[in-house]
N, C-alpha and C positions, 0 to 999 in steps of 0.2 A: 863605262865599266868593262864592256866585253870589246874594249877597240882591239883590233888585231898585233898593230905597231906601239900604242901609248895607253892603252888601259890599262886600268888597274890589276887585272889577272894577269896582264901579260908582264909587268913592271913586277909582280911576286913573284910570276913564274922565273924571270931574270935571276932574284934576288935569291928564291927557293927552288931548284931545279925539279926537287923530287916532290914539288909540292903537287895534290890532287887537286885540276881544275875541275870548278860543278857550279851548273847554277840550276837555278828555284827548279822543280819537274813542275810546279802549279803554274808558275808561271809561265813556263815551253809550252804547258797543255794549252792555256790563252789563246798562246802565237799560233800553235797548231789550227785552233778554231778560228784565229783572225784568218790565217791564211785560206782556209778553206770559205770562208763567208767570200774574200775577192777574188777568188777562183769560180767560185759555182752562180750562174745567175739564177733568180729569184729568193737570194736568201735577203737580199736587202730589203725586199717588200715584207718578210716577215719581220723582219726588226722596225721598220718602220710602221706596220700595223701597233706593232707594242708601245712604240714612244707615243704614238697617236692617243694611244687608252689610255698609258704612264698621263698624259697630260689632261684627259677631259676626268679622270677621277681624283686625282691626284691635287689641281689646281683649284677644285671644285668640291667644296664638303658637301652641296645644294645634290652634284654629281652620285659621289658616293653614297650618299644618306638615301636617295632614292632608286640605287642598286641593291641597296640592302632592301628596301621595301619591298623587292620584286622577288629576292632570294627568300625573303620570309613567306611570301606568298605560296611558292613555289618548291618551298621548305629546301633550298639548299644551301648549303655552306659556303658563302664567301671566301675564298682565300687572297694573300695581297699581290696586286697586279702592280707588275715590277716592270723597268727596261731588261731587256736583254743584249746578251753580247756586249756589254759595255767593261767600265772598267772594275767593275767586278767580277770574279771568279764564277767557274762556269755554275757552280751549285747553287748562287744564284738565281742564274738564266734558268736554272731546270726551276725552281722555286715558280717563277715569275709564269712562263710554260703550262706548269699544273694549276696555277691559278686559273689560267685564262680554259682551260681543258674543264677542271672541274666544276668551272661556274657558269661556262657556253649557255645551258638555260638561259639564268639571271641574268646574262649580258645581251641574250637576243632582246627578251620581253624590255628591258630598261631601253635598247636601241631602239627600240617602236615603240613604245611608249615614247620617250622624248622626242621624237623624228615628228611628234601630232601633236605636242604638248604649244598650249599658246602662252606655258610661261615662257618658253624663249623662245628667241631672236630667229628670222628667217635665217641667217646665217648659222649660227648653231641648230638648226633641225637639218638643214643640210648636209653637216660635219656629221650629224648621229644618222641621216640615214645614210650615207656612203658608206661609216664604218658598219653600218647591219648590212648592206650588201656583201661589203668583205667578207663580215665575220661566218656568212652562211655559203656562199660561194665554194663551192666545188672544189675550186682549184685550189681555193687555200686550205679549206679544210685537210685535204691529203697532205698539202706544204708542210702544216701546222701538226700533222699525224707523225710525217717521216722527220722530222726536224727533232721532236719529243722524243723519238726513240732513241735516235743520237746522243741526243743530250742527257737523257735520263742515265745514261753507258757512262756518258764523261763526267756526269756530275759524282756519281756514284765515286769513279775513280778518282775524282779532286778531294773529297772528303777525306778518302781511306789514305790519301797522300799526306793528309794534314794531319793526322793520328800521331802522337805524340809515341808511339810505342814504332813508328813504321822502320824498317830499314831499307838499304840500299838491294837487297836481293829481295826481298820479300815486294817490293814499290815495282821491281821489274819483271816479277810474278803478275802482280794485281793490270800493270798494262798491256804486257801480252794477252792476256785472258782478254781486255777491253777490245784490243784490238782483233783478236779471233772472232768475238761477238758484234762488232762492228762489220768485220768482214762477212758473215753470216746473213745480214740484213740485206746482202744483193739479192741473194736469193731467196730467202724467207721473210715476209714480214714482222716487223717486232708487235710486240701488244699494242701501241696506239695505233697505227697503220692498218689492223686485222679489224679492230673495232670501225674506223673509219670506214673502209671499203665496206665491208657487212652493214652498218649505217646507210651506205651511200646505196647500196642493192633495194635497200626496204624505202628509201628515199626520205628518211629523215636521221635525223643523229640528236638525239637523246629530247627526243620531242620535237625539234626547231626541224622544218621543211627546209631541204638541203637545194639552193637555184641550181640545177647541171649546168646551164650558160653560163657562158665565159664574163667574168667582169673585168671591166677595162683597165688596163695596167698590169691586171695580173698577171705572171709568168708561172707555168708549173714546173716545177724542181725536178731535175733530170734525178729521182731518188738515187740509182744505183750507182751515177756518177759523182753524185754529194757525198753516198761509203765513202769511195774508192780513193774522192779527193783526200778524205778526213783522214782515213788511213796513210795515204803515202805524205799525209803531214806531220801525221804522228809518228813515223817513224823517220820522217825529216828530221823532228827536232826534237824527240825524245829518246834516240836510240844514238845519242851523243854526248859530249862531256858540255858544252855549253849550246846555246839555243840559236845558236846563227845559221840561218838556212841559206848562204852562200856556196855555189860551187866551191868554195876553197872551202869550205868547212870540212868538205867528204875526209879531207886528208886523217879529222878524229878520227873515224869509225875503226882503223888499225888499234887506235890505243884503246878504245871502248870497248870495243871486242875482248882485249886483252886484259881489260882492269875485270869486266866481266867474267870472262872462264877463268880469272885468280877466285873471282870469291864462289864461284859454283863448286870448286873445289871442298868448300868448306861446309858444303850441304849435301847430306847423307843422298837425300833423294836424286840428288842429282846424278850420283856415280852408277858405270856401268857393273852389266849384272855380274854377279860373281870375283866379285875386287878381293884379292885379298893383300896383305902385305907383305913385303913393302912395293908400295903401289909409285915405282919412277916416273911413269908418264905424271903423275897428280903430281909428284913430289917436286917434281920442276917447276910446275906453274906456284906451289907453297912455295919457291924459293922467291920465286920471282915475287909474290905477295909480302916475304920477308922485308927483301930490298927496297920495298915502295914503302912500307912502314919502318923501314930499320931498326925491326925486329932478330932475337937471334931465332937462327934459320934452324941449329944442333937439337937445342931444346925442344921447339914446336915440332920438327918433323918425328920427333918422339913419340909428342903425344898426338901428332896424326896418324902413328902406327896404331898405335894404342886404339886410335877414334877406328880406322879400320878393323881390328880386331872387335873390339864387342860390336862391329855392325851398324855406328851410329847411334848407338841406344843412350851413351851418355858425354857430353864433352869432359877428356881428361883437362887437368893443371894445367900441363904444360902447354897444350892448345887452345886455351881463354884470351891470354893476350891478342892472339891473330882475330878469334871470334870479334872480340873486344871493339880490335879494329875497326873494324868493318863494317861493323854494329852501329860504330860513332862517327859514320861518314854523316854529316846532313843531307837529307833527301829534299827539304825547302827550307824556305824562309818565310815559312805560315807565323810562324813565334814573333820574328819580328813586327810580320803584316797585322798580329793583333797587337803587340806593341803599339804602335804606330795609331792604331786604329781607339784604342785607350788613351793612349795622351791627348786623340782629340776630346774625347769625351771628359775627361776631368780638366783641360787644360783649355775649359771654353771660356768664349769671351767676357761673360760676366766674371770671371775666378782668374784672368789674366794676370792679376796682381803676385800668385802662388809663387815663393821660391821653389829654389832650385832641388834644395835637401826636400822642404814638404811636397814636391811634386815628385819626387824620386821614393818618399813614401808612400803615398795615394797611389801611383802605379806598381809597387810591389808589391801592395795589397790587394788589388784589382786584380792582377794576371796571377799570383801565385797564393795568396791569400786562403786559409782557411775557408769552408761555408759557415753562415752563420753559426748552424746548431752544431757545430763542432769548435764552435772557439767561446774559451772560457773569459769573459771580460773583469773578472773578480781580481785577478791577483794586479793587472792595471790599475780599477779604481781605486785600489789601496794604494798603489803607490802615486796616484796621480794626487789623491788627499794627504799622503804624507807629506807629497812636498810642494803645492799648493793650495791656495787659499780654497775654501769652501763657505759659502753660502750662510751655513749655518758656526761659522767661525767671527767673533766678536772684536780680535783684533783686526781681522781685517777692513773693518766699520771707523778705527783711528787714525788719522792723517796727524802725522806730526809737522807742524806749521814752522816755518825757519823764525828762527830768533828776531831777527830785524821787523819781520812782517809783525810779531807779537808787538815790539817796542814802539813799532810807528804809530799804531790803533790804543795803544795803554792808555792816556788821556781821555780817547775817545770813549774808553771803555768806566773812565769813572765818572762820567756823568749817566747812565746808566747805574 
């Protein structure tokens, strides 16, 4: 898709010069996170802590059913213990995170409880008491603190990416922001981190006795070099027009730059103080926003005098088209990813048989469809009885039998 020489972008950009290259930001955000996981060591012990749990509750209802017994005891709330970093989006991973955060109780008491349990197997009480030394272990617990805060940042930002209302200036608002607050966690701890250490001083964390010895394997996360990586990922491959973290990629950041301060133009807050018109330094980069749209340039800087004049308070006429623009850049390809994510779901394997037209119904219904109590099914079953049989219709009970078939049984039918 993004090959440099024979991709697909690069084969429209041939064909379309002034076309605008972009791909998913949910997706960049991902790579930014892959990248940072094979740059920073001990982040792979945390992900593999989770496949470990992903697998003894997961593969196991005997598992699960008796983690809930311990949460009921315990009176806390299960929530679902997910993988992380996989290939799913990050607002997952933060899902999966808080599970394991909010239920640490119910997880310890279930790990000791089954680690002594003679319903199973010496080899599985073994598996459940390693993961209780993990799970209480010093080194992870902070792992597992500063990784949460991270994540809770970028899950936040994957969500507000996917917002069906977001745009392309408003999406580069919301990751700056991430990234000042990410950059902020070098020096200040975020909220899971502040509770961990104040946990770690009292020498428990949330009732479970926290081991300070080191467990074997473990590695503790350089925290402020995990920021710094995340950060200079993020703005690797989100402060570009496509997601390739190649030296030869730097060459965007000229056009990025420049597709940018076109559309900051077009946001009040953005201009300096006391602008008034007609504002040429702005009206240059509108032109230049013109020619990328092949918009007229006469018209709109009209009503960008106009927009400077009352102050930004209202967008004139003649400057909608340019808003319009800019407005209909796409920021992802989350629409598709639930697409996609839909046709699995109606298009399973027991229902394989589904044409092309009913399964192109069944998903417009799905992703775009009404809610129930907003859709009136009345004027349908009228017409579906109009012009099909029903139940309580008498013709429908008559088979007309072909002529030959009557004539071959006539005989048979006079000795009766």
């Amino acid at each position: 898709m993004l090959g440099r020489k024979s991709g697909v972008l690069e084969r429209l950009s041939g064909k379309y010069p002034q076309l605008v290259k972009w791909h998913c930001l949910c997706h960049r955000l991902e790579l930014s996170i892959s990248d940072t996981i094979d740059s920073v060591p001990g982040l792979q012990h945390v992900t593999s802590f989770f496949e470990k749990l992903y697998a003894v509750y997961h593969q196991s209802p005997k598992n699960l059913r008796e983690l809930f017994e311990c949460a009921k005891e315990l009176e806390v709330q299960i929530l679902k213990i997910g993988k992380v970093f996989t290939v799913r989006w990050v607002a997952s991973s933060q899902r999966a995170i808080r599970a394991v955060w909010e239920s640490y109780p119910a997880l310890h008491s279930h790990l000791v409880k089954a680690s002594t349990s003679s319903e199973h197997t010496t080899k599985q009480k073994s598996v459940f008491s390693g993961l209780n030394k993990v799970l209480t272990s010093e080194e992870y617990l902070l792992n597992l603190a500063g990784v949460a805060d991270a994540v809770q940042e970028m899950g936040l930002l994957s969500e507000a990416l996917q917002r069906d209302d977001i745009t392309l200036p408003r999406a580069y608002q919301l990751i700056n922001r991430s990234v000042r607050a990410i950059e902020k966690m070098k020096d200040m701890p975020g909220k899971h981190l502040k509770e961990a250490m104040e946990s770690l001083e009292k020498g428990n964390f949330k009732g479970v006795t926290i081991n300070p010895e080191s467990t074997k394997g473990q590695v503790r996360i350089n925290l402020p070099r995990f920021y710094q990586c995340l950060v200079d990922n993020l703005r690797s491959r989100l402060y570009a027009l496509t997601a390739s973290n190649r030296p030869a990629a730097s060459s965007q950041s000229d056009e990025f730059e420049s597709l940018v301060s076109e559309m900051e133009i077009l946001n009040s807050q953005r201009w300096p103080n006391n602008v008034d018109s007609p504002w040429f330094e702005g009206e240059v980069k509108l032109e230049q926003l013109c020619k990328r749209f092949r918009l007229n340039f006469t018209s709109i800087c009209e009503g960008f005098r106009d927009y400077i004049d009352n102050t930004g308070t209202e967008i004139p006429e003649n400057l909608k088209p340019a808003v319009t623009a800019v407005n209909s850049l796409p920021v992802t390809s989350g629409d598709c990813e639930r697409g996609f994510s839909t046709m699995n779901l109606v298009m399973s394997p027991i229902r394989s048989g589904l044409g092309i037209e009913r399964l192109s119904s069944l998903l417009f219904i799905s992703l775009i469809g009404p809610p129930a109590d907003l859709w009136d099914p009345l004027p349908y079953v009228r017409k579906w009885l109009s012009s099909h049989r029903s139940a309580d219709d008498n013709k429908s009970r008559k088979v007309d039998h072909p002529t030959q078939q009557e004539q071959r049984y006539s005989s048979l039918w006079d000795v009766f």
